[in-house]
C-alpha positions in Angstrom: -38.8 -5.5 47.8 -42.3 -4.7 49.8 -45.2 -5.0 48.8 -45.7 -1.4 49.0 -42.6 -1.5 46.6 -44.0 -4.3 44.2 -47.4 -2.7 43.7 -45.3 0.7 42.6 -43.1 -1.3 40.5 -46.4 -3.6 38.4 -48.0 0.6 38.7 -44.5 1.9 37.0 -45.0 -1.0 34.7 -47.9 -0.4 33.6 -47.8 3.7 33.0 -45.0 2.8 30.8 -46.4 0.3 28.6 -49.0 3.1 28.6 -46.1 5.9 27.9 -44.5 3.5 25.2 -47.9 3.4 23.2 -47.9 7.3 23.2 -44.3 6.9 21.6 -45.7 4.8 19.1 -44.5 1.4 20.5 -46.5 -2.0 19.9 -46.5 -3.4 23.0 -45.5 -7.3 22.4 -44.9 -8.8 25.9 -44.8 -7.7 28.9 -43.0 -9.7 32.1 -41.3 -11.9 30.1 -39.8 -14.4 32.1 -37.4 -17.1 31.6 -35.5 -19.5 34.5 -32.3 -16.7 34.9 -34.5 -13.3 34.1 -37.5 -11.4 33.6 -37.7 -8.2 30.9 -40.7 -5.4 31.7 -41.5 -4.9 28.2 -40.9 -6.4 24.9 -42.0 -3.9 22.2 -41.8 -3.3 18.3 -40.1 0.7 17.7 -40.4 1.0 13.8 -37.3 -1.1 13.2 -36.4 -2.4 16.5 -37.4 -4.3 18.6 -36.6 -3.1 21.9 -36.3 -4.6 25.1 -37.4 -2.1 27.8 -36.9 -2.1 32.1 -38.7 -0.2 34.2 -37.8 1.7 37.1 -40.0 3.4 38.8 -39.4 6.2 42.1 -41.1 8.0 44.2 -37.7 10.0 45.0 -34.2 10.3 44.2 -33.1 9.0 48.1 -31.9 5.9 46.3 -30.2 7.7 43.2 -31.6 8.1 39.7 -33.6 4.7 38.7 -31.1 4.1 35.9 -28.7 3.7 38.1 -30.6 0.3 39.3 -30.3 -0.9 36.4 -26.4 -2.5 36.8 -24.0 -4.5 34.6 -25.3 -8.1 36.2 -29.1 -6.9 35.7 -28.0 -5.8 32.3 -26.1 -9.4 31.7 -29.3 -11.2 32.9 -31.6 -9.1 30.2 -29.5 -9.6 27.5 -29.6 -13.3 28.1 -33.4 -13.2 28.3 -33.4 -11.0 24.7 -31.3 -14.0 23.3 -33.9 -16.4 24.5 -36.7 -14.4 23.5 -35.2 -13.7 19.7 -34.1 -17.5 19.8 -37.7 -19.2 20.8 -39.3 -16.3 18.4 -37.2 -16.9 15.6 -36.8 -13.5 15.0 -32.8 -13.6 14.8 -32.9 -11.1 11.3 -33.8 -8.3 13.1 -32.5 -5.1 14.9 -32.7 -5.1 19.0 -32.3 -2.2 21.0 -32.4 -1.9 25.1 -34.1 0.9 26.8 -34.7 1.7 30.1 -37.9 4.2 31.2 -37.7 5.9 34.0 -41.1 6.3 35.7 -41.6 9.1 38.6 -44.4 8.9 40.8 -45.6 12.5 41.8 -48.9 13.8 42.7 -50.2 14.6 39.4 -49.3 10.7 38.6 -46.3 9.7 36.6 -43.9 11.2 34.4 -41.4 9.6 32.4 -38.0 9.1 30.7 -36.8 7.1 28.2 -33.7 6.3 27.8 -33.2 4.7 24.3 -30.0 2.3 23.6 -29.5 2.2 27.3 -27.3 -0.7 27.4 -24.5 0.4 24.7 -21.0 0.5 25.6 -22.0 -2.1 28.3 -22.6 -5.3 26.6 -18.9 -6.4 27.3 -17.7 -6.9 30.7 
């Protein structure tokens, strides 16, 4: 990734967390990282709590941002969750994965949130 691409990405990362707030998410972490992975956003949603990634475009050239988001990234985040809810001792509890999609446009960003992005996809 660029630099160009990395400031867009910690800029995407940030109007999110922002964007999750106005959802009515308590941010928890963000840029968890552990040796195999890092997750965007840790957050509590009423229940759950959810482990967000952010993807963040200035165009659809590359396809939608979800699309970025593959089976081996997926893999790598669940791992991280397990580490995460392991270290935390929070193992009673429900976990969801999300992915926002954040679009730079001239106005700023807008967003969408893709709630239980993961399911189906956990085996495999």
């Amino acid at each position: 990734m660029t630099d160009d691409g990395k400031t867009l990405g910690h800029a995407g990362e940030t109007a999110a967390a922002a964007f999750l707030r106005s959802q009515g998410f308590a941010i928890l972490e963000t840029n968890y990282r552990t040796k195999t992975s890092e997750i965007d956003i840790i957050a509590r949603d009423k229940e759950y709590l959810c482990f967000v990634e952010v993807k963040t475009r200035r165009s659809l050239k590359k396809g939608l941002p979800r699309e970025a988001v593959t089976r081996s990234k997926q893999k790598k985040i669940i791992l991280g969750a397990l580490f995460y809810l392991k270290h935390t001792h929070q193992m009673d509890i429900r976990v969801r994965f999300d992915v926002v999609e954040v679009y730079e446009n001239k106005d700023g960003f807008s967003f969408y949130l893709m709630k239980n992005a993961f399911q189906g996809h956990q085996n495999g």
